[in-house]
C-alpha positions in Angstrom: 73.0 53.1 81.7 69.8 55.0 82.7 67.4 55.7 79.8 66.6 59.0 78.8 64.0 60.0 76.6 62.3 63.1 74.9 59.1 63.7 73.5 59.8 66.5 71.5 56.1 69.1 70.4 55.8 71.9 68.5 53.9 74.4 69.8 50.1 75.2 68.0 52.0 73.3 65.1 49.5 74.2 62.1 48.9 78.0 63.2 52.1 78.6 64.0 53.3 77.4 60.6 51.1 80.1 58.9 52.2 82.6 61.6 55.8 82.1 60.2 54.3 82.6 56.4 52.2 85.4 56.8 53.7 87.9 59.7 50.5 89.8 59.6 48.9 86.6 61.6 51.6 87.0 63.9 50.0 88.0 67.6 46.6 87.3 66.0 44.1 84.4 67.0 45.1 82.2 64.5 41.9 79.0 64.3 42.7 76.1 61.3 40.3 73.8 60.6 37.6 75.5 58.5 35.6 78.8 58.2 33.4 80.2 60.1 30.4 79.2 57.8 31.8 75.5 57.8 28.9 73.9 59.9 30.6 70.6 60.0 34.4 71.4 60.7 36.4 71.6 64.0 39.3 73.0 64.9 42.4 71.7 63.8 44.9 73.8 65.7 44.7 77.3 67.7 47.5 79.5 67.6 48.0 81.0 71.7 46.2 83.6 71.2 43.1 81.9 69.8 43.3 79.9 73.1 43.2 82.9 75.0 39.5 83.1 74.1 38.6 79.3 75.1 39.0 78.0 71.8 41.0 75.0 72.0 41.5 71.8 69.2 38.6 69.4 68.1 36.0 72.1 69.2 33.7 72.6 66.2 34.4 75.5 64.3 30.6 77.5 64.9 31.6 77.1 68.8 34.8 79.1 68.2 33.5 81.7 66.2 31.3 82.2 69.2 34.0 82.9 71.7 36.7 84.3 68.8 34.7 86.1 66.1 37.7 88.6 65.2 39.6 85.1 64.6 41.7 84.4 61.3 39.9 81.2 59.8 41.6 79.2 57.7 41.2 75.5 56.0 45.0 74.9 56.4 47.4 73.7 53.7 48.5 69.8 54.9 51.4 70.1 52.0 52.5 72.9 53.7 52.5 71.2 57.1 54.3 67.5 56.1 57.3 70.2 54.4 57.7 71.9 57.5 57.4 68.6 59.9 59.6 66.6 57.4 62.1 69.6 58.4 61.7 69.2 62.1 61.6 65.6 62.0 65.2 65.7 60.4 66.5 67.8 63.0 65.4 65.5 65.2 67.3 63.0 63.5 70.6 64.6 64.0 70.1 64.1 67.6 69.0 60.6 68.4 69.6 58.0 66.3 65.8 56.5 67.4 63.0 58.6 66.5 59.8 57.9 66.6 57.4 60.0 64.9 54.3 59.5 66.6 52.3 62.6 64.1 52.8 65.3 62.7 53.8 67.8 64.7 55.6 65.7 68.0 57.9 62.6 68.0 60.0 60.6 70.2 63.5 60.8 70.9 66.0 58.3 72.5 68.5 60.2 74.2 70.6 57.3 75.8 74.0 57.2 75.3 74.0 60.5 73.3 75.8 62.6 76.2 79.5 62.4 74.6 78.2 63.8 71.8 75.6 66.6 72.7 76.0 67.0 76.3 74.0 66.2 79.5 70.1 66.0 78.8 69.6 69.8 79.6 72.0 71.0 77.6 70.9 68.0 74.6 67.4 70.4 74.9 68.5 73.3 74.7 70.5 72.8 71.3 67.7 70.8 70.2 65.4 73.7 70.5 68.2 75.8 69.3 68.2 74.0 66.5 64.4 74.1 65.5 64.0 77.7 65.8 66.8 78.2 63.6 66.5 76.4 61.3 62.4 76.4 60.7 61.3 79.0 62.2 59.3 76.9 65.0 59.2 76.6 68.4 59.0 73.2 70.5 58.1 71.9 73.4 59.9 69.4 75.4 59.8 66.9 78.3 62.4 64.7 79.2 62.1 61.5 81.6 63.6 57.7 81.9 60.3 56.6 79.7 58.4 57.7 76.8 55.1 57.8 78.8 56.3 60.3 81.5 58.6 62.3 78.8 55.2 62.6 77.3 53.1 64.3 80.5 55.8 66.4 80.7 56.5 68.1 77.6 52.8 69.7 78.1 53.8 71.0 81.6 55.8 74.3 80.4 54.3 74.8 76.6 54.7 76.9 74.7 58.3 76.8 74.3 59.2 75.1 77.2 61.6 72.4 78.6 60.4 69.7 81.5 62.8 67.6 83.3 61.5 64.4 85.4 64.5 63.3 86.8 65.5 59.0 87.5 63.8 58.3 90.3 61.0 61.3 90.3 58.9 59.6 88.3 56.4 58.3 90.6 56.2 61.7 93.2 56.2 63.8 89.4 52.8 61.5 88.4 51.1 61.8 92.1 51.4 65.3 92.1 49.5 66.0 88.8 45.7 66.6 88.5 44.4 64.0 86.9 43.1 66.1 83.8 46.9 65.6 83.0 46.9 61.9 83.1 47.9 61.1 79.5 45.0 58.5 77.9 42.1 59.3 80.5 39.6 60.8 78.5 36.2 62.0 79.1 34.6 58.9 80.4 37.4 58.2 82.6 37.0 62.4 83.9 33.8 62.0 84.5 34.8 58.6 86.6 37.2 60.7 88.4 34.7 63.1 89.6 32.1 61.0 90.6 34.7 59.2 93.3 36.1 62.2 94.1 39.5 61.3 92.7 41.3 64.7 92.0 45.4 63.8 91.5 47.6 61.0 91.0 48.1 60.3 94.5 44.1 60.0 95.3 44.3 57.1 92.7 47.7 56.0 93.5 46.1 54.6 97.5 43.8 53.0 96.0 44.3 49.2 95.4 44.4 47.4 92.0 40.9 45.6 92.7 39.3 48.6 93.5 40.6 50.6 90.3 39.3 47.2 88.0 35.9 47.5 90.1 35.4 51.3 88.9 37.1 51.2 85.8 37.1 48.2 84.2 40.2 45.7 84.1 41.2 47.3 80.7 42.0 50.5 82.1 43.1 49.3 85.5 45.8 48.2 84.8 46.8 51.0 82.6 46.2 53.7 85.8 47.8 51.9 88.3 50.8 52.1 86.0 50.7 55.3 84.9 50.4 57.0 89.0 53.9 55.2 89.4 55.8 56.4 86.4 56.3 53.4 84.6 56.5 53.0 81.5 53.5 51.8 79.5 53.4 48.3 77.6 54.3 49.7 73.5 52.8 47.2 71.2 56.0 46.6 70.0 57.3 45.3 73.3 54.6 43.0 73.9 55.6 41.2 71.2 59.4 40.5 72.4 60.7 41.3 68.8 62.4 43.5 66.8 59.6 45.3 65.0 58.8 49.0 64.1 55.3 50.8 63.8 53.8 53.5 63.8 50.5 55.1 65.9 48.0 58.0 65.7 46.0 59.2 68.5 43.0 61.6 67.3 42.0 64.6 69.5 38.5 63.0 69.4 36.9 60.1 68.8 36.6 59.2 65.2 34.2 56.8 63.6 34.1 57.1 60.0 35.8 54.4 58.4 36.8 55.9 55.2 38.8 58.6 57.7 40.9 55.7 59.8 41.8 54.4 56.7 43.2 57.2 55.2 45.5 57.4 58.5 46.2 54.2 58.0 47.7 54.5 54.5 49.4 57.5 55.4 51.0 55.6 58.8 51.9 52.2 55.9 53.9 55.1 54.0 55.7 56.3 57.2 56.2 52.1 58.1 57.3 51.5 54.4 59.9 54.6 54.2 61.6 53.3 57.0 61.7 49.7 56.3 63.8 51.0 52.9 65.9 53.3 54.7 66.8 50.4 57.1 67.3 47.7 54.6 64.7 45.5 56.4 62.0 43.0 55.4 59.5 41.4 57.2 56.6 38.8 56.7 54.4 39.8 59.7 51.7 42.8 59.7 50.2 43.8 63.3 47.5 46.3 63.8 46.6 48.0 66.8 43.4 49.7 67.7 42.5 51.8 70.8 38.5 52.5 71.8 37.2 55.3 73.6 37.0 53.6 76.5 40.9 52.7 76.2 39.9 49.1 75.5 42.9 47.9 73.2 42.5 45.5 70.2 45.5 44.3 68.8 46.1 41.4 65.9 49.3 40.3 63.7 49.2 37.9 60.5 52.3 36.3 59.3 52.2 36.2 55.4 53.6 33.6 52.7 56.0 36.0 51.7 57.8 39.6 52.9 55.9 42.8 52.4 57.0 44.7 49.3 55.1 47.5 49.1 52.7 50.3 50.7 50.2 49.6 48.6 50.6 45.8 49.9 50.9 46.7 53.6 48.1 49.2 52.9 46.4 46.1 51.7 47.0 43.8 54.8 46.1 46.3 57.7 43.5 47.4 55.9 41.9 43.4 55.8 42.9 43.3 59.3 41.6 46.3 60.7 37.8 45.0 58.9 38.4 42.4 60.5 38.8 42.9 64.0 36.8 46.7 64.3 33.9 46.4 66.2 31.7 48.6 63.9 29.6 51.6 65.7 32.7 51.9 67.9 34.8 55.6 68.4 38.0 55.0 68.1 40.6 57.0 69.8 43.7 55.4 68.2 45.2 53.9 65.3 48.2 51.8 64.7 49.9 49.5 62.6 53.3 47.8 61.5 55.8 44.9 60.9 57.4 42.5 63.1 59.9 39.6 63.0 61.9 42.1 61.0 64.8 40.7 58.9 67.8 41.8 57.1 66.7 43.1 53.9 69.8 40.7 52.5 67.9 37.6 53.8 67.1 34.8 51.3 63.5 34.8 50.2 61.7 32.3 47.3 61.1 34.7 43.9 57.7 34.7 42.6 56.5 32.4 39.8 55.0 35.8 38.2 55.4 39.6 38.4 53.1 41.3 39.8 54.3 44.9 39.7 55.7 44.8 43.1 59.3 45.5 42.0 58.5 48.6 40.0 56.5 50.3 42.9 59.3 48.9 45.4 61.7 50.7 43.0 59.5 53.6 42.6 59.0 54.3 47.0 63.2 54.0 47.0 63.2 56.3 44.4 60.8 58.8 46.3 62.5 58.0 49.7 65.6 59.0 48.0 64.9 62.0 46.7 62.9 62.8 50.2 66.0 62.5 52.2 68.1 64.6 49.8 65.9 67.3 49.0 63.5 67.2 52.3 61.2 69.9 51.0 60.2 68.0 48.3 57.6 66.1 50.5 57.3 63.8 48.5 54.1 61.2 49.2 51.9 59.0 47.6 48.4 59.4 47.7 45.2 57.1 48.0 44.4 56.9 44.6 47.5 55.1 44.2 46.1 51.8 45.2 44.7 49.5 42.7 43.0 46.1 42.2 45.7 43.6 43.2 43.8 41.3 41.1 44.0 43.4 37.9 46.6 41.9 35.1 47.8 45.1 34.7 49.0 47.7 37.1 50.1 51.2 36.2 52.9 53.0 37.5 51.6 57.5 36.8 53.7 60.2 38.3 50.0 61.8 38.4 49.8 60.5 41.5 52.7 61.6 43.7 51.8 64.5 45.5 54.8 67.0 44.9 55.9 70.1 47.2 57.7 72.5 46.5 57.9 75.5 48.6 54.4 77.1 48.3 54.1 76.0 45.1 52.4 72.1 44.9 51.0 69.8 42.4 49.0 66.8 42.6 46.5 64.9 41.0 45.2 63.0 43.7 45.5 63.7 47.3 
């Protein structure tokens, strides 16, 4: 059976979300990410029409008020967003019984084996974007090929509101014929590469040999080119390992080097990790961490533990040790990722602890908020940094102060 895959993206996600909650933005340059007199900010998202003028995401915020000064600013609502992705992201669910949520506003979707139920592919897309619109409000973007990679180049090739179908066997002429600007992972440095040896589509690098790609770009990113110009699928972390594991990864729009930032994605990817590790009735004793420079160098590192990961807070706790451990300080990174591997039954046999530490409550606790998540989906229900606390305390507090409630437009929290 051939694999099919999705990779599903909705359009200008943040702007069009206030688009659909305040028609008067609708048809107007819509910029989120800060106002104009934010000297530090950068765009978050621009609705279509913002990108009409140039203005396009992670450009700072005083450059688009040059080219859009008639622009709506706005800081953005993150509550708001996670209620309306949570919705998507359930919708998604309903078709594939795989999806991987790879941020906020696109995911994954394995198609294979779905056609008794939904259809062939084209006609799996168009009630999945049926579906979206009519239920949220949103529009998406999607491209559908035999691997995630590809399925991802080609869900940007009609936006917005588009469908893109790389059929088995066009992978290879579908990658060759693209500029290389559209080579997903090739970022600036490896632009500026391109120009300077007059390397213009997939094809010019696809004649080129694998030792003189590693001369030019380093044996890193070699490898990862001469891949990607034939359509295959790129190595997942996951694989590499040969086991049945789930993670999760965030790719910024721009390098990123504050610490105190990557670790705030990374507690929010060990809640999406956790979440799911409930809802499957898994366990697992082994924590990875991936980590992905600006160059595309890759740094990857896994620890097996003593005894099965419990809680976020705990798997917040590991990746956080790891990630210090193996981040070469001064470095941009590009991406983020972490998870769990060997995973096990959640029914498996594993020795009790001598004392309690508090784990069971919070364990009780996320089921509890996972619960109540997947029954009432707006409630967005999260938990927020100012959750964790000193695992060598004798004491550790359970406060409903710091769940981050949504509801609606109406939210309450503590801590965020």
């Amino acid at each position: 059976m051939t694999p099919y895959y999705i990779h599903a993206d909705l359009d200008a996600f943040y702007a069009s979300v206030e688009q659909l909650d305040h028609p008067e933005y609708r048809g107007k340059p819509v910029i989120v990410g800060g106002l104009p007199g934010d000297r530090r900010s950068v765009v978050s998202a621009a609705s279509y029409e913002a990108r009409n003028y140039g203005v396009h995401s992670a450009m700072p915020i005083v450059r688009a008020y040059e080219l859009c000064p008639a622009g709506i600013y706005l800081r953005g609502n993150m509550r708001r967003y996670r209620e309306k992705s949570a919705e998507v992201m359930g919708i998604f669910s309903d078709f594939s019984p795989e999806v991987r949520q790879i941020s906020i506003d696109e995911a994954f979707l394995d198609i294979t084996g779905t056609q008794g139920l939904f259809g062939p592919p084209p006609e799996i897309a168009r009630k999945l974007k049926e579906a979206v619109r009519g239920k949220t409000g949103l529009t998406v973007s999607l491209g559908l090929a035999s691997n995630r990679y590809v399925a991802k180049i080609a869900s940007g090739m009609s936006k917005p509101d588009g469908t893109y179908i790389v059929p088995p066997g066009g992978e290879e002429p579908f990658m060759c014929s693209l500029p290389v600007a559209k080579i997903w992972g090739a970022g600036k440095k490896a632009q500026e590469q391109f120009k300077k040896y007059g390397l213009k589509t997939g094809a010019d690098i696809h004649r080129l040999s694998r030792e003189t790609l590693s001369h030019i770009f380093g044996k890193a990113f070699c490898l990862f080119l001469y891949r990607a110009v034939r359509g295959e699928a790129a190595a997942s972390f996951e694989d590499a390992r040969g086991t049945h594991s789930m993670s999760v990864e965030r790719t910024f729009p721009y390098d990123v080097y504050d610490e105190f930032t990557i670790e705030t994605e990374l507690f929010a990817l060990c809640q999406t990790i956790m979440f799911r590790l409930l809802d499957g009735h898994w366990q697992s004793r082994t924590v990875f961490i991936k980590i992905r420079y600006h160059d595309f160098s890759t740094i990857s590192a896994q620890e097996s533990l003593p005894r099965p990961v419990h809680t976020i807070n705990e798997l917040f706790e590991h990746l956080s040790d790891l990630f210090r451990r193996k981040y070469q300080s001064g470095r941009g990174i590009r991406l983020i990722g972490g998870g769990l591997a060997n995973l096990e039954t959640g029914k498996a046999a594993h020795q009790g602890e001598l004392f309690d530490t508090g784990n069971e409550k919070e364990r009780n606790l996320e089921q509890c908020i996972l619960e109540i998540n997947k029954k009432f989906p707006s409630a967005a229900l999260k938990k927020g940094r100012s959750w964790l606390v000193d695992t060598t305390s004798l004491t550790k507090r359970v406060s409903l102060n710091n769940i981050c409630v949504t509801n609606g437009d109406k939210s309450t929290s503590n801590h965020e």
